[in-house]
Structure formats: C-alpha cells, structure tokens
N, C-alpha and C positions, 0 to 999 in steps of 0.2 A: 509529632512523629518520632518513634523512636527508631536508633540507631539500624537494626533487623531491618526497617522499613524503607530508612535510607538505603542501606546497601541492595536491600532488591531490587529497589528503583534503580539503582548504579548500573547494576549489573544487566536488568531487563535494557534498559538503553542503549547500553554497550554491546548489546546479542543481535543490535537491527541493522539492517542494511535499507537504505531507502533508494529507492530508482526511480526514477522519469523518464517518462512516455510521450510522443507526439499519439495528439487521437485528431483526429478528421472524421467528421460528416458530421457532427453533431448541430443539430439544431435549435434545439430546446432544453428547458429544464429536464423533461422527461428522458432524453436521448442520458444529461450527465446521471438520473438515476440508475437508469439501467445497465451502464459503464460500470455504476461503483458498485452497482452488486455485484455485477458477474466476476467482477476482480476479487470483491470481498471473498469469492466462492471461491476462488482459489486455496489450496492447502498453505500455512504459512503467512497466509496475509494477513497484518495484524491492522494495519491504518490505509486508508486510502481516500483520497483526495481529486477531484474532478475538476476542471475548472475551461467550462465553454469559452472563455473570450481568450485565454492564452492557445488552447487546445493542446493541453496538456494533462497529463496522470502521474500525480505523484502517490510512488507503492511502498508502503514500509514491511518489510518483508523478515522474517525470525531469520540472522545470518544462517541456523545451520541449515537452509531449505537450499537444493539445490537450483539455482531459479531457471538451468536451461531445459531441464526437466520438466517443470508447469507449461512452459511456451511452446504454443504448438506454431511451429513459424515454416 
C-alpha cells in the first residue's frame, strides 16, 4: 500500500462519525435485513450494523451529514 493510500484511508476514517441506536420488535433474521437496508438508504450512511440479541444499530455515518436532518423523529 502506498503512502496516497495510507493517508486516504486516514483521512476517510477520521470523516465518520458512528452512532448507536436501540431498535425493538425485531424478531428475526429477516426483520435485522430490513433495518439495514432502510438505514443503508439513508444519504450519508456508509456502514451499518444490526444486531438482534443486543437490539441494537450501529450507523457509521460521513461526519459532514447533517444527522438531525435524516431523522424523522
């Protein structure tokens, strides 16, 4: 890996912000697919992560996205 590729990798890392979500009602594998798409679908979202038995959503999100703007709450 040359140096150009290290420092984008740096820099790409250092641009995310990651957040954590409670999610509830999921019952199945199928329920955590369809959590991680609709997240994925969000603008911004570059990694996401589901996980039934905590019930939990981890989002790794590009810092400059505004993230109160995505959430429609």
């Amino acid at each position: 890996m040359n140096a150009t590729a290290i420092e984008a990798l740096t820099s790409a890392s250092l641009s995310n912000t990651q957040l954590n979500f409670p999610i509830s009602g999921m019952t199945c594998g199928s329920c955590v697919g369809r959590v991680e798409k609709a997240l994925r679908a969000v603008p911004g979202v570059r990694e996401v992560t589901v996980n039934i038995a905590t019930e939990r959503a981890s989002v790794v999100v590009a810092s400059s996205v505004e993230v109160g703007d995505q959430l429609d709450c």
